[in-house]
C-alpha positions as CSV (number, residue, x, y, z in Angstrom):
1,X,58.3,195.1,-70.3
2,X,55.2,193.7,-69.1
3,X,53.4,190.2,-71.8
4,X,51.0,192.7,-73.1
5,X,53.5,195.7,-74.3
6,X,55.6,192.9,-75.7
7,X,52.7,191.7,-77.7
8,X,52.2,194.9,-78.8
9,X,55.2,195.3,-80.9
10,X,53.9,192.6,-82.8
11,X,49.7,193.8,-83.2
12,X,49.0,192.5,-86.9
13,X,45.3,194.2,-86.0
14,X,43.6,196.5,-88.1
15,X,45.4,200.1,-87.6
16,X,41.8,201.9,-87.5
17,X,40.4,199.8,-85.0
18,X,38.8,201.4,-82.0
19,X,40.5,200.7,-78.6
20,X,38.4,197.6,-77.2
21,X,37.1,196.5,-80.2
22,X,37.3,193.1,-80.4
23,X,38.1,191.6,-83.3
24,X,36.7,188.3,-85.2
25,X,37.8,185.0,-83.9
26,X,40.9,183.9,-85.3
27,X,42.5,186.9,-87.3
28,X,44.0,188.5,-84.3
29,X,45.1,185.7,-81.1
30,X,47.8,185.3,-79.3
31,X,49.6,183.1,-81.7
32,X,49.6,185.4,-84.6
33,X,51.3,188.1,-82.5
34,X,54.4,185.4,-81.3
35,X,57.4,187.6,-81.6
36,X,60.3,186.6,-83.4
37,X,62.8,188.7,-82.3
38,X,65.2,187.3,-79.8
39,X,64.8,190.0,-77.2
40,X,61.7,189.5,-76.4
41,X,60.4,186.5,-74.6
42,X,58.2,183.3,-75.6
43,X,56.9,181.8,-72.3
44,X,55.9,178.6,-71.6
45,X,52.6,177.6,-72.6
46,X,52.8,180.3,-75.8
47,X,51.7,177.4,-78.2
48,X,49.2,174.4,-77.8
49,X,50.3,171.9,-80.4
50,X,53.5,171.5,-82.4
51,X,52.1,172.3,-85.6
52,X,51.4,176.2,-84.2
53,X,55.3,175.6,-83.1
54,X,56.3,174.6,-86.3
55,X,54.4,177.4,-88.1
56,X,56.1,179.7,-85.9
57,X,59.1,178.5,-86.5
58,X,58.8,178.7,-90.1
59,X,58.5,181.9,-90.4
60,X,61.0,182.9,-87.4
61,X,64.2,185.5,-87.5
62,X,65.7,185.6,-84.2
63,X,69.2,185.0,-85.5
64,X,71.1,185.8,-88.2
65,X,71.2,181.7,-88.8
66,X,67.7,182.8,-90.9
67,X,69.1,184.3,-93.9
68,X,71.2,181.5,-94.7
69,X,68.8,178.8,-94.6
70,X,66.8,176.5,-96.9
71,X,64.4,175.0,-94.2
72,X,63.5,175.3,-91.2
73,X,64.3,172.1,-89.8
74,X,62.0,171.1,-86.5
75,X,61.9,167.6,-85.8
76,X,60.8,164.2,-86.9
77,X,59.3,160.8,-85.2
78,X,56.8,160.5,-82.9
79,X,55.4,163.3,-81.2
80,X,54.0,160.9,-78.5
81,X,56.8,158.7,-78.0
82,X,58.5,158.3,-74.7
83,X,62.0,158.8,-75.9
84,X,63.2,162.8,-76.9
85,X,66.7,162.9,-78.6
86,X,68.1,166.5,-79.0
87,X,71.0,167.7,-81.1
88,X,72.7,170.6,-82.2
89,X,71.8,172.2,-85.2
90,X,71.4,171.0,-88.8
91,X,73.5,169.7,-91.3
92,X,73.6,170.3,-95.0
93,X,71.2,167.4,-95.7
94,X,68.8,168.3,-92.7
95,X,69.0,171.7,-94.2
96,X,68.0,170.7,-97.6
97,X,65.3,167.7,-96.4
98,X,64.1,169.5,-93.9
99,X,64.5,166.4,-91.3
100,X,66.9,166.4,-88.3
101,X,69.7,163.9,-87.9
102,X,69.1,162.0,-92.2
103,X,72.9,162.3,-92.9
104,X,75.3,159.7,-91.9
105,X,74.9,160.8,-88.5
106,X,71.7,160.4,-88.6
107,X,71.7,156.9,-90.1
108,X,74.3,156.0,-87.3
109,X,71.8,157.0,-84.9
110,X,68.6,154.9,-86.0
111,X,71.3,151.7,-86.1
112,X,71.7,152.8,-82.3
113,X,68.3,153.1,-81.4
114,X,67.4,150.0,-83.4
115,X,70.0,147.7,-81.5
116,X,67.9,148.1,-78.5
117,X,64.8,147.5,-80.7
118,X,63.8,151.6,-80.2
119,X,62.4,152.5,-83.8
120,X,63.2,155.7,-84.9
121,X,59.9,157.3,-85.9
122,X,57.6,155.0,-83.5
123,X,59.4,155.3,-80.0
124,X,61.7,158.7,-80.3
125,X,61.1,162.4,-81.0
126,X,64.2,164.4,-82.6
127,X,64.9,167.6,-82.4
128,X,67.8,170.1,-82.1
129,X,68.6,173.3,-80.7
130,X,68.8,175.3,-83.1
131,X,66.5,174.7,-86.1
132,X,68.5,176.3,-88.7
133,X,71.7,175.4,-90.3
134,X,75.0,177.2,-89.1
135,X,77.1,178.5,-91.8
136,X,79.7,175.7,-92.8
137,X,78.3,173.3,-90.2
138,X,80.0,175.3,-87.4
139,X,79.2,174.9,-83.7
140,X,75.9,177.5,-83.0
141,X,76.6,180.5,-81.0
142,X,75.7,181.4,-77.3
143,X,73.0,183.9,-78.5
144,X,71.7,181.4,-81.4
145,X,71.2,178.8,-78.6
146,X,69.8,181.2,-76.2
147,X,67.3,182.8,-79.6
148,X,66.3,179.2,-80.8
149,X,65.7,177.7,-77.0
150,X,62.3,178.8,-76.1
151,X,61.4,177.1,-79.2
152,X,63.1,174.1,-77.7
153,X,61.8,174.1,-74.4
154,X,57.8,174.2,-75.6
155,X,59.1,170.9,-77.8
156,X,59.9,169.2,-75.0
157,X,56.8,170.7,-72.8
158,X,54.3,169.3,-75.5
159,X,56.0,166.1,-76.4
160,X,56.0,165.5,-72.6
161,X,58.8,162.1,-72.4
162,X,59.8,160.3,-70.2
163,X,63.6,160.3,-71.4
164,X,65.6,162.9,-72.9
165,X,68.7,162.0,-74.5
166,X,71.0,164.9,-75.1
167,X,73.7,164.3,-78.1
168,X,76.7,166.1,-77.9
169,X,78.4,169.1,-76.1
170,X,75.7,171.8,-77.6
171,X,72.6,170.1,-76.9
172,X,74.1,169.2,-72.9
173,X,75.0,173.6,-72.9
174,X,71.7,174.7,-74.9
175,X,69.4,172.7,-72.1
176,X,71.2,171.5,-69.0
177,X,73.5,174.6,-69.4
178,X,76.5,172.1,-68.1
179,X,79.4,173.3,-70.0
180,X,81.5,170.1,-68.9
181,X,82.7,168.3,-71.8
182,X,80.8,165.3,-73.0
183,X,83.1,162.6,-72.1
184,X,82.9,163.6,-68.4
185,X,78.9,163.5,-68.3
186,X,77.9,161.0,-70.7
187,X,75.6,158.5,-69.5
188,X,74.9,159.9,-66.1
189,X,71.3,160.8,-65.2
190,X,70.1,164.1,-64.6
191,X,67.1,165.6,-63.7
192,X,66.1,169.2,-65.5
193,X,62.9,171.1,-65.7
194,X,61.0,167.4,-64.5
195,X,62.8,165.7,-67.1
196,X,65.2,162.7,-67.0
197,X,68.3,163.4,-68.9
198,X,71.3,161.7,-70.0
199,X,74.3,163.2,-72.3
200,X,75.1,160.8,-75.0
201,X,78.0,161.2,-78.1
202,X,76.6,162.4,-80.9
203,X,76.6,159.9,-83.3
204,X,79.0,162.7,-85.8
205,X,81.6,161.3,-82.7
206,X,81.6,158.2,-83.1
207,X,82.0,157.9,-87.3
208,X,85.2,159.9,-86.2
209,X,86.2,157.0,-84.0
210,X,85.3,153.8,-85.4
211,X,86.5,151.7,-82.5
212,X,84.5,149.3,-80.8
213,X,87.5,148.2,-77.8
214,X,86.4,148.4,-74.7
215,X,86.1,151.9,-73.1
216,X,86.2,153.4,-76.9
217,X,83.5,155.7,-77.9
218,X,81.0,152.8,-79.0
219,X,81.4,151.0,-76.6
220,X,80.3,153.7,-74.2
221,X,77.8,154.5,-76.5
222,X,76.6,150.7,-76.2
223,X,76.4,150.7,-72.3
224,X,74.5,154.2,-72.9
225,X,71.9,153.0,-74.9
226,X,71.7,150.1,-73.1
227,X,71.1,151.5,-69.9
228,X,68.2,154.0,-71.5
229,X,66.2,151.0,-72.6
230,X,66.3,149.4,-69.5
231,X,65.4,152.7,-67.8
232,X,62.5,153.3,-70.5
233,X,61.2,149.7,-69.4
234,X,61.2,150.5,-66.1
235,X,59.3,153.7,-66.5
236,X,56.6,152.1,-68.4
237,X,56.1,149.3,-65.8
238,X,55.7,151.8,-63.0
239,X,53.1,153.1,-64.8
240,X,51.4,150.1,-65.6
241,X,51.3,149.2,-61.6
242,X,49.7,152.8,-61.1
């Protein structure tokens, strides 16, 4: 099915316009006809900002996950910052603030980011992969990661970082598509799509294991978060010499 038929599913256009006719500017572009079913496609480049995102996203029913939510929940922080963190799905706060990661977890991670002196709505853009809540907090399905991505990947195309941290399991499978298991990936470097990666734990992990030995979760997550920062500095002084 060729960008045009697709479209067409979706015409919001007057029903007795001529064929050809053009319409006024504004009530009938592209944007207004961005489908929201899962089968058919949202390419890169669809939206040019992150509010039409978000307003798309509002309104969205590609999964089932849409009848059970309260908000939509799309991101917080810094659209320009240098520094995108991505996680699973909502929780039962995020659902009901509309903000990703505001729960413990979320708490957790600005601590995290703060110990390097990142702050969390200045130097990082959060988002998940799915934007709606899973029943019971569950882990999303395969084909509510694969419905939700496209929204996903335009995030990251119009936030544009330098760094992409990836918390957890889901949020390695929903963009990397590595199904290895986080403790075997975490903190490595990849590079996906033009982007620098690294898997982190999710910060949900590590209130489950409140350790801080060496070669325990935190501490991992300290050499993680460590390394990131340095990398970020790096980043930022190449572009300075350029």
């Amino acid at each position: 099915m060729s960008d045009n038929e697709q479209l067409s599913l979706f015409d919001l256009s007057d029903p007795d316009r001529s064929p050809g006719q053009s319409t006024s500017p504004g009530s009938d572009s592209q944007k207004d006809l961005i489908p929201t079913d899962a089968n058919i496609a949202i390419p890169s480049g669809t939206y040019s900002s992150l509010d039409e995102l978000a307003a798309s996203c509002q309104q969205c029913h590609r999964c089932e996950l849409a009848k059970g939510r309260t908000h939509v929940v799309v991101s917080r922080g810094n659209p320009q910052a240098k520094i995108a963190i991505v996680g699973e799905a909502p929780g039962q706060q995020e659902d009901e603030t509309g903000l990703p990661f505001v729960g413990k977890s979320g708490q957790l991670l600005d601590k995290i980011l703060a110990s390097v002196e990142l702050d969390p709505e200045r130097d990082v853009y959060i988002c998940n992969v799915n934007k709606c809540r899973p029943p019971g907090n569950r882990t999303p399905t395969t084909p509510e990661i694969e419905a939700c991505k496209p929204y996903l990947l335009e995030q990251l195309r119009l936030v544009n970082p330098k760094i992409i941290l990836l918390t957890g399991a889901t949020a390695v499978k929903g963009t990397l598509g590595d199904k290895r298991g986080i403790t075997k990936i975490r903190g490595q470097w990849f590079d996906w799509q033009g982007f620098l990666c690294m898997p982190i734990f999710h910060p949900a992990y590590l209130l489950r294991n409140p350790s801080r030995k060496e070669g325990s979760p935190k501490w991992l997550m300290w050499q993680d978060i460590q390394a990131v920062r340095n990398k970020l500095t790096e980043l930022l002084q190449e572009d300075e010499e350029f």
